[in-house]
C-alpha positions in Angstrom: 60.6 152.0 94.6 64.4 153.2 93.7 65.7 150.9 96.3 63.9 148.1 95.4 65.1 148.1 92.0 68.8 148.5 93.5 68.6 146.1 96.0 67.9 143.6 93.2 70.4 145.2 91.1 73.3 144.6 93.7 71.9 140.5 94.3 72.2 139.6 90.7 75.6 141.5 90.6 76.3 139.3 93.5 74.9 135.6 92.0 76.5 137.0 88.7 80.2 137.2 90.7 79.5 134.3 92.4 78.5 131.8 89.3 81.4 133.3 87.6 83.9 132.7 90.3 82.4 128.9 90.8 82.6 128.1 86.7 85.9 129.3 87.3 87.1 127.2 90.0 85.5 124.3 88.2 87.6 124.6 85.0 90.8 125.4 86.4 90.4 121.9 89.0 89.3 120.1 85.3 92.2 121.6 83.7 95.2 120.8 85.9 93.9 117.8 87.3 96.9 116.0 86.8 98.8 118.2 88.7 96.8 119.0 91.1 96.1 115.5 92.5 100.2 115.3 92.8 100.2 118.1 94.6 97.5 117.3 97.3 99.5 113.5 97.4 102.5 114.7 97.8 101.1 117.2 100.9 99.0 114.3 102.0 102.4 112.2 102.5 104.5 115.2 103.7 104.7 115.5 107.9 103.9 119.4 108.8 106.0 119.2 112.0 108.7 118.0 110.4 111.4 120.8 109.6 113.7 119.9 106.9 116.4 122.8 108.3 116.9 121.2 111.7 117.5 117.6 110.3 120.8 116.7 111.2 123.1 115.8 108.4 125.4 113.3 110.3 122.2 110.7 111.2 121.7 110.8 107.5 123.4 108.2 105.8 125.2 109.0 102.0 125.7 106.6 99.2 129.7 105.7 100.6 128.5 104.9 104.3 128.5 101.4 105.3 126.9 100.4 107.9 127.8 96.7 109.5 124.7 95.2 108.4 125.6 96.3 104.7 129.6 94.6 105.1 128.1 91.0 106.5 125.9 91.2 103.5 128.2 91.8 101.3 130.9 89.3 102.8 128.1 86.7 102.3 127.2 87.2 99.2 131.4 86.8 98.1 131.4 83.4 100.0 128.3 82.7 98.5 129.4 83.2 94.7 133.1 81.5 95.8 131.0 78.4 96.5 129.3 77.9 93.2 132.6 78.8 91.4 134.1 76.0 93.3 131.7 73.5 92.7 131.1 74.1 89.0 
C-alpha cells in the first residue's frame, strides 16, 4: 500500500510541474507578444546559410559609389529640368 500512495504522490508532483510550467509558457508568449512576433519575423526573413563574416565588402556598394546606371539618371534628370527652365 506504501507504494501506491507514492506512486500517486510522484504523478501529481509531475501534472503539478507540468501545469505550472505550461501557465508559464502561456503568460510570458501573452506578455511579450509584441516582441516576440518581431523576433520570429525577422528570423523568418533572415537566410541561415548566409554568413555575414564572409560577405565581401568591395561587392557592397556605400552611399559615394556610383554606379553608371546612377550618372545617366542623373544626367537626365539635369537636361530634363534645363528644358522646362528654358521653356518657361
Amino acid at each position: 500500500m506504501g507504494g501506491r500512495d507514492r506512486d500517486r504522490g510522484a504523478l501529481k508532483s509531475v501534472l503539478v510541474v507540468a501545469g505550472g510550467l505550461a501557465l508559464a509558457w502561456v503568460t510570458m508568449e501573452t506578455a511579450f507578444k509584441p516582441w516576440l512576433d518581431r523576433l520570429r519575423s525577422a528570423m523568418a526573413r533572415s537566410d541561415p546559410t548566409a554568413d555575414p563574416d564572409d560577405v565581401d565588402t568591395a561587392d557592397t556598394p556605400t552611399i559615394g559609389d556610383k554606379t553608371e546606371e546612377d550618372v545617366v539618371n542623373v544626367e537626365e534628370e539635369v537636361k530634363t529640368d534645363k528644358g522646362i527652365q528654358s521653356s518657361d
